[in-house]
Each structure stands twice: as structure tokens, then as C-alpha cells.
TITOR-55049 format. One line per 3 residues: their letters; for each residue y, z, x of C-alpha. Coordinates in nm, 4 decimals, always signed. Each point is the difference from the previous one (the first is absolute). Layout:
% residues N
a = Y Z X | ...
//
This chain:
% residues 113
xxx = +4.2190 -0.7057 +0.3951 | +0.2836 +0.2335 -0.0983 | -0.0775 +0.3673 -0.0855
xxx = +0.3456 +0.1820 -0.1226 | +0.0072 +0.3729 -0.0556 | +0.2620 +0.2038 -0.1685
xxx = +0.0575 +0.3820 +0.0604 | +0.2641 +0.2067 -0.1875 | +0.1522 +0.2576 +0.2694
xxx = +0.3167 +0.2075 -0.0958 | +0.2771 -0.2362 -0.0401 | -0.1541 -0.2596 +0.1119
xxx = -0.3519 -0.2639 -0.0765 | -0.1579 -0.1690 +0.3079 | -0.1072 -0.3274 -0.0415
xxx = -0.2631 -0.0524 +0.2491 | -0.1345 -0.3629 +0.0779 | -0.3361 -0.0810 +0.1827
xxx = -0.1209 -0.3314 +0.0842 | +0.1889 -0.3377 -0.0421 | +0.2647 -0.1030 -0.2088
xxx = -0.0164 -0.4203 -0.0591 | +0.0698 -0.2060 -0.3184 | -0.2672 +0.0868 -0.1931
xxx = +0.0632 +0.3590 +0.0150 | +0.4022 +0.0435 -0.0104 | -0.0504 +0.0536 -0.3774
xxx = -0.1590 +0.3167 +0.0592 | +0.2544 +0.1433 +0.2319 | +0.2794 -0.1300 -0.2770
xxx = -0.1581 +0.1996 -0.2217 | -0.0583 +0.2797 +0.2435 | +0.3668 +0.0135 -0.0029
xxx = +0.1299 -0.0610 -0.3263 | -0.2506 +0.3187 -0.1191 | +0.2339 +0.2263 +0.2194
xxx = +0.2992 -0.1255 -0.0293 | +0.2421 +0.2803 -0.1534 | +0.3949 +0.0117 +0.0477
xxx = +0.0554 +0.2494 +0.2862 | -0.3252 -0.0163 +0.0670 | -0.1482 +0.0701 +0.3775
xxx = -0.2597 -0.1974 +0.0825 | -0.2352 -0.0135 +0.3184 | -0.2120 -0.3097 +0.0997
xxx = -0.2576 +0.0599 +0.2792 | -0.0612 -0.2917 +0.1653 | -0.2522 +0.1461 +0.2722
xxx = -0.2753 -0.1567 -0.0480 | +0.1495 -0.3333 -0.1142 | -0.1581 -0.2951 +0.2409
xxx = +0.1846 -0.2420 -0.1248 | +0.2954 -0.1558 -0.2688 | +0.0636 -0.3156 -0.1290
xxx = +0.3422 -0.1532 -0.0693 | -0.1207 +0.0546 -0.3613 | -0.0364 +0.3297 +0.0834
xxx = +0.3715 +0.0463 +0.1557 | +0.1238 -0.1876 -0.3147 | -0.1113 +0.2849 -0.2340
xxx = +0.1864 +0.2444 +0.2227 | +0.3356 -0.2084 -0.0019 | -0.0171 -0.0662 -0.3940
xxx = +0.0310 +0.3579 +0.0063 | +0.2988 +0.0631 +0.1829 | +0.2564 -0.0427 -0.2603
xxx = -0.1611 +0.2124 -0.2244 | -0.0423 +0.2503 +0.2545 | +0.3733 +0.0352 +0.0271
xxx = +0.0873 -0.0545 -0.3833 | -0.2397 +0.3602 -0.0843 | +0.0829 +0.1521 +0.3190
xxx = -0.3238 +0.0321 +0.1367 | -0.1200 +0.0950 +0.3379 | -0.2204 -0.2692 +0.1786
xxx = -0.1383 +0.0894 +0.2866 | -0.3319 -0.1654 +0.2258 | -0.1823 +0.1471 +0.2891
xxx = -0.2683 -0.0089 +0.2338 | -0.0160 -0.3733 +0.0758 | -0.2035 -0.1421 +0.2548
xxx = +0.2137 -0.2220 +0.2449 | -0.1349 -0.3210 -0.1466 | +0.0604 +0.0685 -0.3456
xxx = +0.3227 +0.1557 +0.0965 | +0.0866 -0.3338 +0.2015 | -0.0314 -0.1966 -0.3226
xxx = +0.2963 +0.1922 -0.1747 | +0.2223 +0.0262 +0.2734 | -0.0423 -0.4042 +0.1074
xxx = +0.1070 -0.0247 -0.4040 | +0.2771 +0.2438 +0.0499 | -0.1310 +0.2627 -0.2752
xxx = +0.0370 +0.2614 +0.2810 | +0.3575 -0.0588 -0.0756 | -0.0262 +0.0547 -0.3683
xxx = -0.3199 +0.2429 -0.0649 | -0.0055 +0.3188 +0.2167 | -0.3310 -0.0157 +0.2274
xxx = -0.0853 +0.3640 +0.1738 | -0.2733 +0.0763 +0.2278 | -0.1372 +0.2938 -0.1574
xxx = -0.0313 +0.1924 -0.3514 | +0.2110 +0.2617 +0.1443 | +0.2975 -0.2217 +0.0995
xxx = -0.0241 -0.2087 -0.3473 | +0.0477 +0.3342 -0.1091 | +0.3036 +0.0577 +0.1488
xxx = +0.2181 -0.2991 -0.1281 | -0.0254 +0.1735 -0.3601 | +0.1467 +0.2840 +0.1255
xx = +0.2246 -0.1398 +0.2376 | +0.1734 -0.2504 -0.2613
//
């Protein structure tokens, strides 16, 4: 079961994700999504209480990279566990999604870009 919640703060909304992303539930996170996306939009998703993703789960994320870049938009996750972190660095999303520890340091990179 996925539970998503979205908070409006300043600049920025926080997505935040509890539970499981899988196949039959990577709709719901696409739609999570495309409800915030803005150009030059910031936008926050808390994955700390995330158990686990699917690679249907990881494809939502990378269908949105392009667009990300197109409207400018600030994409940043934290607060993975190590498994669920494991699963998008052995895919190399790591490389391509910025991953931070904490709210505070997700914070950061839209200031620091």
C-alpha cells in the first residue's frame, strides 16, 4: 500500500511517500507528480518512510526527468532507507536524481544551484 502526502511550504511542496511503491500503484505516484509539476517549480519528495520501490516505481521518476529540465524544476529526494536507496543507485538514478539524507540538506541544493 502506498500513502502519498503533499505539503505546500514556502517555495517549495513536499511530496511525502509511505509504504510501497510496485506496479499496481506507480499510477498514483504519476499522478502525485504531474499535480505539482510547475515550471521553476521546487519540489520535495520524502521518501522516509518508503519500505520499498519497484522498477515501476523508478520508471515514473525517470519519465520525469526530461521534463524536469525542459520547466526548470527542482527535483530533489531524501531520507531513504539504505535498501530503497540501494535500488536507485544499482540503476544509476543516483547519477541522474539528487538523493540527500535529510530535509535540511534537500534544502540546500535549491539554494545552492
Amino acid at each position: 500500500m502506498l500513502q502519498i502526502d503533499k505539503i505546500q511550504e514556502d517555495e517549495h511542496v513536499i511530496l511525502t511517500l509511505s509504504g510501497e511503491v510496485d506496479a499496481s500503484n506507480s499510477v498514483d505516484l504519476d499522478n502525485a507528480l504531474q499535480a505539482v509539476m510547475e515550471p521553476n517549480k521546487k519540489i520535495l519528495l520524502d521518501g522516509s518512510n518508503l519500505q520499498y520501490i519497484s522498477s515501476a516505481g523508478l520508471g515514473v521518476f525517470m519519465s520525469y526527468l526530461e521534463e524536469f529540465e525542459a520547466q526548470n524544476i527542482q527535483f530533489v529526494i531524501f531520507g531513504l532507507n539504505q535498501k530503497v536507496y540501494n535500488v536507485f543507485h544499482i540503476l544509476g538514478l543516483d547519477q541522474l536524481i539528487i538523493i540527500q539524507t535529510t530535509k535540511e540538506k534537500a534544502l540546500q541544493e535549491f539554494y545552492e544551484a
